[in-house]
N, C-alpha and C positions, 0 to 999 in steps of 0.2 A: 409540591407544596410542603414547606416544613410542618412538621407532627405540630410545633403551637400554633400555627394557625390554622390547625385541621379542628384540634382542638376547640378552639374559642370560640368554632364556628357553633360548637355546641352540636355537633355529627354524633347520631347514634351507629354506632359500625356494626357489621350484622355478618356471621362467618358461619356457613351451610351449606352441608354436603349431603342433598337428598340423593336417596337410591337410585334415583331413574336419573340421574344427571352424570355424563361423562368426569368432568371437573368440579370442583368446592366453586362457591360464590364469596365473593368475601366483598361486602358491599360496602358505603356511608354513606346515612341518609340523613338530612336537614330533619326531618321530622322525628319527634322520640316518644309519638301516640300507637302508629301503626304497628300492626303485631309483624313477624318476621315473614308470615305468610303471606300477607297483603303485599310488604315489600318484592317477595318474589314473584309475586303478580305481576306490579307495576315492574319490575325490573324484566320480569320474562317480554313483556308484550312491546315492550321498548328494541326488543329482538326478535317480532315474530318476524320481521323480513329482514334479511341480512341488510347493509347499508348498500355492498356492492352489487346487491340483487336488483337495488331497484336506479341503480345507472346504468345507463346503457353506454356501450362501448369498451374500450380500455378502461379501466381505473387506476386510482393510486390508492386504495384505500387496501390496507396489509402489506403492502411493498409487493405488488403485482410483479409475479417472476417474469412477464414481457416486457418489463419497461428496465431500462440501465440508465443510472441516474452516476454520472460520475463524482461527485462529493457530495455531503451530505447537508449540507446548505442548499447545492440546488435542489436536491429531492424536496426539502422544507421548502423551497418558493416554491415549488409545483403544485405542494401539498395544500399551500398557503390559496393559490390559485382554484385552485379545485375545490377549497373551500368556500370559495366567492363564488362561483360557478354556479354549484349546489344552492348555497344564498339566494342568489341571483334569480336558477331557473324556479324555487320554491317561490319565490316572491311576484316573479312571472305567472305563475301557475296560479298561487290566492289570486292575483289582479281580475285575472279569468275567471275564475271561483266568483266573484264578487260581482260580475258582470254577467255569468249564466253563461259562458260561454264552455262551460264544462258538460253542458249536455250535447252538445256538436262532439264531442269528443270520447263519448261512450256509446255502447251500440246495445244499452237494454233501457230501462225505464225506470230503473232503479231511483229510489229520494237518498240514498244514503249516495257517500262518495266513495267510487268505481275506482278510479287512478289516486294515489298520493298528489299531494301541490308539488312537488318534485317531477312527476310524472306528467301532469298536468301542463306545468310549466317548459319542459324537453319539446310537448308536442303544440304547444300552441310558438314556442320559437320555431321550430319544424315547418310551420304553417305560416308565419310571417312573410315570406318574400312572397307569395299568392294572395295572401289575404285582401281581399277587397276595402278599400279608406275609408268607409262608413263602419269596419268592424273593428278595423286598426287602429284609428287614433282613440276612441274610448278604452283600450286594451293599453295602450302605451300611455297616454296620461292617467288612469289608473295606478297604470306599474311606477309612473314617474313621483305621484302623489304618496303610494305607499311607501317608497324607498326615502322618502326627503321625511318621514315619520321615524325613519329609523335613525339615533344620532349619529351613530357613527359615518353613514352614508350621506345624511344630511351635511355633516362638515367636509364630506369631500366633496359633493356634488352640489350641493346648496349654491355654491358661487358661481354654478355654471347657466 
């Protein structure tokens, strides 16, 4: 993004190098109320799980040394991919969230939520080709109503 339009965004930028941190932070935040500690709150907890911790399998997420991507174009449509995916299985996962179908899928009693919609989502696709058609289509038209909510999905999918 060029500097004037980081600018006009009206970004307070924030550069912090606390003791206990390996690396400096050098942040930009939309907001110009919050004090610098607040922000490295909200910034820290934005990382308390790595991204590729909470996918399973292979990732693309830091240029995973297992994967050989011959130009770097297709590495972008992988990435591209993988970010619909992620989308995708999060969206999957609230549909489920939204239906209570999240308590089948943790094993304490907890009221707060146990797996991420990421996580949620991975394991109720997981569970799809067994799932019984009284649990299934409320789960798929769900996921089909939340996805035609989003525009961008809506104008690919909408006409289908």
């Amino acid at each position: 993004m060029p500097l004037s339009r980081l600018t006009a965004i009206r970004s307070a930028p924030l550069c912090v190098h606390a003791k206990d941190m390996k690396e400096p932070w050098c942040l930009a935040a939309s907001t110009t109320t919050d004090t610098a500690k607040q922000l490295m709150t909200t910034y820290g907890k934005r990382w308390a799980l790595s991204p590729d911790s909470a996918i399973p399998g292979p990732t693309l997420w830091y240029g995973d040394a297992s994967i050989r991507v011959s130009t770097p174009e297709r590495r972008d449509r992988l990435w591209l991919l993988n970010a619909f995916a992620v989308v995708l299985l999060t969206l999957l996962g609230a549909a489920g969230e939204a239906l209570g179908y999240d308590r089948h899928l943790k094993s304490n009693t907890s009221k707060q939520r146990t797996h991420s919609l990421f996580r949620q989502g991975a394991m109720l696709y997981e569970l799809i080709p067994t799932m019984p058609e009284p649990r299934l289509r409320p789960l798929i038209e769900r996921f089909g109503a939340m996805l035609l909510e989003i525009p961008v999905f809506a104008g690919v999918y909408g006409t289908i």
